[in-house]
C-alpha positions in Angstrom: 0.0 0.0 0.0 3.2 2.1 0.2 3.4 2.3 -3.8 -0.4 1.7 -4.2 -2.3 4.9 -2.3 -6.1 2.5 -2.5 -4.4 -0.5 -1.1 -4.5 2.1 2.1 -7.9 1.9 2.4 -8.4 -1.4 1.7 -6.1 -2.1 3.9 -7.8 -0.2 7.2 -10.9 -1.5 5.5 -9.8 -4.7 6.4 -8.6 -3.9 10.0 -12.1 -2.5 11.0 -13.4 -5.9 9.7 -11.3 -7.8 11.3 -11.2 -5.8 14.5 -7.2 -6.0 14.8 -4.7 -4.1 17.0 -1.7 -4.0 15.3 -0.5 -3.5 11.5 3.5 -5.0 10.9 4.1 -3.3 7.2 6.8 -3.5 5.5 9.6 -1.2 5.0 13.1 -2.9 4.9 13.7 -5.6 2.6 17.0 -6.9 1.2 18.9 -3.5 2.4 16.3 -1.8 0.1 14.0 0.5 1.7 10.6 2.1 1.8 11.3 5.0 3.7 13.9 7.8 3.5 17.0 6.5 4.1 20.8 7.3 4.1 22.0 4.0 5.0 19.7 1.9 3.2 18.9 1.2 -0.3 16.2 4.1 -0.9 15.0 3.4 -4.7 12.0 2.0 -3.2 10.7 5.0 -1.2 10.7 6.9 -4.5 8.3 4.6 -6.1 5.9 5.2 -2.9 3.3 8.2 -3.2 3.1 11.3 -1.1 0.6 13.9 -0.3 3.0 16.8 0.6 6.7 17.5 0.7 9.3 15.5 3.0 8.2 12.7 5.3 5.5 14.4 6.5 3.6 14.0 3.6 4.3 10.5 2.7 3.2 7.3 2.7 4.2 5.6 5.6 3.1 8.6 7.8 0.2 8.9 6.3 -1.0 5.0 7.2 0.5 6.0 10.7 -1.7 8.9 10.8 -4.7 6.9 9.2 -4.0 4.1 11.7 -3.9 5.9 14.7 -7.3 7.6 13.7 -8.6 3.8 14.1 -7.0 3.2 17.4 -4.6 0.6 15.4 -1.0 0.8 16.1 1.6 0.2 13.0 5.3 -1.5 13.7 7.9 -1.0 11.1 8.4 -4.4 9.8 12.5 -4.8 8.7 14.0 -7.8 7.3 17.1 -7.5 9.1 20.3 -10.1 8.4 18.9 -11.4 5.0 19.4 -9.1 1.9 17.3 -11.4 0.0 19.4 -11.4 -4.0 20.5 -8.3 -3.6 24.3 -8.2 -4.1 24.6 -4.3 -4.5 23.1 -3.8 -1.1 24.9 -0.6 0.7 25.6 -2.4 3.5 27.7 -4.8 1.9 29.2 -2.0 -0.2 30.1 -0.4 2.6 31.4 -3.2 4.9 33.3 -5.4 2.0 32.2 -9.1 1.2 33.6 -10.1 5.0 30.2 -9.1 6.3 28.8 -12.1 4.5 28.3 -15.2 5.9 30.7 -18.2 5.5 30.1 -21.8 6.1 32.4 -24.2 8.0 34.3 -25.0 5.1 35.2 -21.2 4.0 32.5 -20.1 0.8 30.9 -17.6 1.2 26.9 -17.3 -0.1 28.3 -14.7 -2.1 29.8 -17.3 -4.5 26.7 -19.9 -3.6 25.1 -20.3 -6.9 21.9 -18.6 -6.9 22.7 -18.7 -2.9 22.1 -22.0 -2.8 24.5 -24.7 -1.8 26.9 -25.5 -4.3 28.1 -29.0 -5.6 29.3 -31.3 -4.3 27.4 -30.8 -1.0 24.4 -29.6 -3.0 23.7 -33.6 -3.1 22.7 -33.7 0.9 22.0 -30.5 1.6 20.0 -27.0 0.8 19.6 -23.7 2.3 16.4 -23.2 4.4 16.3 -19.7 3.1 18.2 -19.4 0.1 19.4 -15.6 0.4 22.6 -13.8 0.4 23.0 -13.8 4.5 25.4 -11.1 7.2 27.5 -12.7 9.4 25.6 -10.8 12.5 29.4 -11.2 14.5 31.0 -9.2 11.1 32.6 -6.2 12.2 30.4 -3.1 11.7 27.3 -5.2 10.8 25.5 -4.6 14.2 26.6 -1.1 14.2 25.2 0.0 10.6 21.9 -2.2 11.2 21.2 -0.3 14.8 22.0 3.3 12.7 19.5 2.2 9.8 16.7 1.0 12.3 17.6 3.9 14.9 16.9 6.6 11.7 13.7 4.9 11.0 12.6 5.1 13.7 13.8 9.0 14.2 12.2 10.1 10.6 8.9 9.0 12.0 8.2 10.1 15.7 4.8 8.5 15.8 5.8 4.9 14.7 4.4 2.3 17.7 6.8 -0.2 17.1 10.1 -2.0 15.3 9.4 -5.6 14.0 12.8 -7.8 13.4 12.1 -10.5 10.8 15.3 -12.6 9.4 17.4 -11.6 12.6 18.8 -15.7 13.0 22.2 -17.1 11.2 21.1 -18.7 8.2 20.6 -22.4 8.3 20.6 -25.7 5.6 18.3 -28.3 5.2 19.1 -31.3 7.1 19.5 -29.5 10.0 22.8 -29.3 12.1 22.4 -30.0 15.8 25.6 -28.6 16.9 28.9 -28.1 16.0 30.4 -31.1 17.9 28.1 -33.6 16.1 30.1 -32.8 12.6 26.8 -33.2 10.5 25.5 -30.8 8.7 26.5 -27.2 7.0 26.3 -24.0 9.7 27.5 -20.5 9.1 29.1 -17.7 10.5 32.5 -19.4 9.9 34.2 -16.0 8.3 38.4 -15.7 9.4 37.2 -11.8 11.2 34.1 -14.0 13.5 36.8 -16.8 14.0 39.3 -14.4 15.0 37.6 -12.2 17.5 36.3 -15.5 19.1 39.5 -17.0 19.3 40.7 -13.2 20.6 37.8 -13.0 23.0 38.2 -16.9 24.5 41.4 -17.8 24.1 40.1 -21.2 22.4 40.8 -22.1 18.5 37.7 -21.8 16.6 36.6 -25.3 14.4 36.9 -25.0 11.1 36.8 -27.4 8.4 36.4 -30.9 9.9 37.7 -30.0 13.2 35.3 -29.5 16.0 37.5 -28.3 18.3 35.6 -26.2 21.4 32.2 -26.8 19.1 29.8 -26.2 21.9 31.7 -22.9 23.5 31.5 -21.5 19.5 28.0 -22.5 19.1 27.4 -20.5 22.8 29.7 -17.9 20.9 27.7 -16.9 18.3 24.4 -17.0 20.0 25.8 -13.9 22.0 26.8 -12.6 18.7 22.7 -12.3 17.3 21.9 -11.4 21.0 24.3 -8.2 20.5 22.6 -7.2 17.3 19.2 -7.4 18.8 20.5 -5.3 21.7 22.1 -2.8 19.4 19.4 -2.1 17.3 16.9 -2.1 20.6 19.3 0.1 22.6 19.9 2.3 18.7 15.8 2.8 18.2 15.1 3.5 22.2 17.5 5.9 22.6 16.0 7.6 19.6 12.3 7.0 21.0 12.4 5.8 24.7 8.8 3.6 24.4 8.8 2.6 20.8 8.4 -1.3 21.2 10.4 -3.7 20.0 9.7 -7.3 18.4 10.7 -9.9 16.9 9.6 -12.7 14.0 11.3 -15.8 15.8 11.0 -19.9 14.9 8.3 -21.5 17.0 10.7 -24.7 17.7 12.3 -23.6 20.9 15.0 -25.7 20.5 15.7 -25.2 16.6 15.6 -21.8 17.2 18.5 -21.9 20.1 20.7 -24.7 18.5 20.2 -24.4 14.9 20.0 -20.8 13.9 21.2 -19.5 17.5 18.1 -17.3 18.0 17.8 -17.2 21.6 14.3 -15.3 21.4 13.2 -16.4 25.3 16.5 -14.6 26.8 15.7 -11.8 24.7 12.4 -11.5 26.4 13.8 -12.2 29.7 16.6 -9.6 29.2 13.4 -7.4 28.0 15.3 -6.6 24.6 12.5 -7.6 22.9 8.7 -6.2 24.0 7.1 -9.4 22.8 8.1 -12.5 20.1 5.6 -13.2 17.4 6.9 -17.2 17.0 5.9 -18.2 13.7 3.6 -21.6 14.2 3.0 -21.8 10.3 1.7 -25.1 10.1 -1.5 -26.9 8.2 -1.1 -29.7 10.7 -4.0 -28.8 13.3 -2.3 -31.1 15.9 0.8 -29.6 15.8 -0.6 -26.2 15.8 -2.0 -27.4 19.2 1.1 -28.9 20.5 3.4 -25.8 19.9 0.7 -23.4 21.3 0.3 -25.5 24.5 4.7 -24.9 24.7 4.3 -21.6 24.4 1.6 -20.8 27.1 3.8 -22.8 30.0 6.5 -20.2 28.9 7.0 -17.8 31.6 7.1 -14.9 28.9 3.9 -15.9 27.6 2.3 -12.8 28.2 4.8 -11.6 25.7 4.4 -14.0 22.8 1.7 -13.6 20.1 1.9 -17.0 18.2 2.1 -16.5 14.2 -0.9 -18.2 12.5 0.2 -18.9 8.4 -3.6 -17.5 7.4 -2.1 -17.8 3.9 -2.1 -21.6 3.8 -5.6 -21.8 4.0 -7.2 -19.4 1.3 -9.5 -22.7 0.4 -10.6 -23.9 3.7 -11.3 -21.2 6.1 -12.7 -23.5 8.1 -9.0 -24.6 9.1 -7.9 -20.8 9.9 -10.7 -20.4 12.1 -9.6 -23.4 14.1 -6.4 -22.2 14.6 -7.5 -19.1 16.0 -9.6 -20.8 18.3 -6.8 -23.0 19.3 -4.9 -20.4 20.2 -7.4 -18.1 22.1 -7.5 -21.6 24.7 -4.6 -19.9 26.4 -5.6 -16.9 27.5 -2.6 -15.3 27.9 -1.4 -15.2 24.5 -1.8 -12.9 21.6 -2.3 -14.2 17.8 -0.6 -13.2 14.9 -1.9 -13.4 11.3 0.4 -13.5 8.5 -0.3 -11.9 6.1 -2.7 -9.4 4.9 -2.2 -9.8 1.0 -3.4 -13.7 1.2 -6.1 -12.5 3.1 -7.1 -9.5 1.0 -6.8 -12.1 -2.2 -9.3 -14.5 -0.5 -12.8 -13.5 0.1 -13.9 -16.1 1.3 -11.0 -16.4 4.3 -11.6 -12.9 5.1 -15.2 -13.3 5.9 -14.7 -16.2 7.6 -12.1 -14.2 10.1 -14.1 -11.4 10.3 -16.8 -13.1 11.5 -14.7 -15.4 13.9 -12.9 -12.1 15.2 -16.2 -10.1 15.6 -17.4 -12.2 18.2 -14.6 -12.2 20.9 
């Protein structure tokens, strides 16, 4: 709706309908972005319409503005270690191809074909996300992130909130359980991150097929994506002292903390994140139930609004509805659906959640 001024109202349309809370919308994407930006990519805000001169009269503000006037708060929604394909990104301009991510064996994704695992590995194994991926422990890569989010966040005073998507190393399908198992293909391998940890432990990093001190670099680089979340938190509050902070995190717990090193409880426990929006995108109905039931014995479940994959069921509403009402069993959790173009594009699923929203 940033480039498309009706989508706008069809858009708060929807919201009333719906009876929502919150709008996540986009504006970050593969260093690109949708706003007026310095540090970031800004093709993409010129292709956006305005009403007036300067941010004040563009689009972003003006859904802010337009929101508001509902009682709806609107979260910046930034894909934030992924640039997607996009090679000429200015962050890696600016910080060199080190700020990549490297596997265990030394290639970078920048030389992954189509940033997917090259040959002969490509036989057992593929990225989960095929993308060009930052090494979150690169040198500067934290820093330029937190200045990017912190002058979003400054450029629009009344913004509610800052949504991180993509903020996990990249991961490959089978996968890895930890270093010290030596199955697998894990990232974050580049000679700078092996240096400073070396430098910062005194241990030798594993490389290659060693698996030297495998579970203290695993440990390692989870502090490495906890210091970019607290960066870019501690960047946009000091800008905005009560603009909230989320997070898109993987509803396996343990996935999430072993595999991609996204320890998404401790941020809520440090309170670096305001609440986690797990994403439970699943057509299984059983699972669905299973990883809600998790969730609400978590002691941070007041902060966790489970992500419902709306999407998957444009042609049996039926089965969106049931996860909703799964979800609302535990009282103290919020919902999540993902995302408003499937459900614009499907009649049929709208009505159905409009009139399963309507009555709570």
């Amino acid at each position: 709706m940033l480039e498309n001024r009706p989508r706008l109202e069809m858009l708060l349309e929807d919201a009333r309908a719906l009876g929502v809370t919150d709008l996540f919308v986009q504006v970050y994407r593969g260093g690109r972005a949708w706003f007026h930006s310095s540090l970031a990519d800004p093709e993409p805000y010129g292709s956006t319409w305005r009403s007036g001169e300067g941010t004040a009269g563009d689009a972003f503000s003006a859904l802010i503005e337009r929101a508001h006037g509902q009682g709806l708060r609107v979260h910046a929604w930034v894909n934030v270690l992924s640039l997607s394909s996009n090679a000429d990104a200015p962050i890696l301009r600016d910080l060199g191809p080190a700020a990549a991510a490297v596997d265990q064996k030394g290639r970078s994704v920048l030389d992954y074909p189509l940033f997917e695992v090259p040959e002969p590995d490509r036989r057992y194994y593929r990225m989960g996300t095929p993308a060009l991926w930052l090494d979150p422990a690169a040198s500067g890569v934290s820093d330029r992130l937190a200045a990017t989010f912190a002058e979003l966040v400054e450029r629009y005073p009344s913004l509610d909130g800052l949504h991180l998507d993509y903020i996990r190393y990249p991961d490959a399908l089978p996968f890895s359980p930890s270093t010290r198992f030596g199955v697998g293909l894990s990232f974050g391998f580049g000679a700078e991150s092996r240096g400073r940890f070396e430098a910062e432990t005194g241990l030798r990093a594993p490389f290659g097929s060693s698996l030297v001190n495998g579970d203290r670099w695993d440990d390692w680089r989870r502090s490495q994506l906890t210091r970019v979340v607290r960066r870019i938190a501690e960047a946009a509050r000091s800008v905005r002292p009560g603009v909230t902070v989320s997070a898109a995190v993987l509803a396996d717990v343990e996935r999430a903390y072993l595999v991609d090193f996204q320890d998404w409880i401790g941020w809520l426990d440090e309170e670096l994140l305001d609440f986690a929006v797990p994403m439970l995108y699943t057509r299984d109905q059983r699972l669905l139930r299973y990883g809600a039931e998790e969730m609400s014995g978590l002691a941070a479940e007041r902060a966790i609004w489970v992500g419902l994959g709306s999407w998957l069921f444009s042609a049996s509403p039926e089965q969106a509805i049931a996860q909703l009402r799964e979800v609302a069993k535990h009282e103290r959790l919020g919902s999540a659906l993902f995302s408003w173009d499937s459900i614009r594009e499907s009649p049929e699923l709208r009505d159905a959640l409009a009139a399963e929203l309507s009555r709570e």
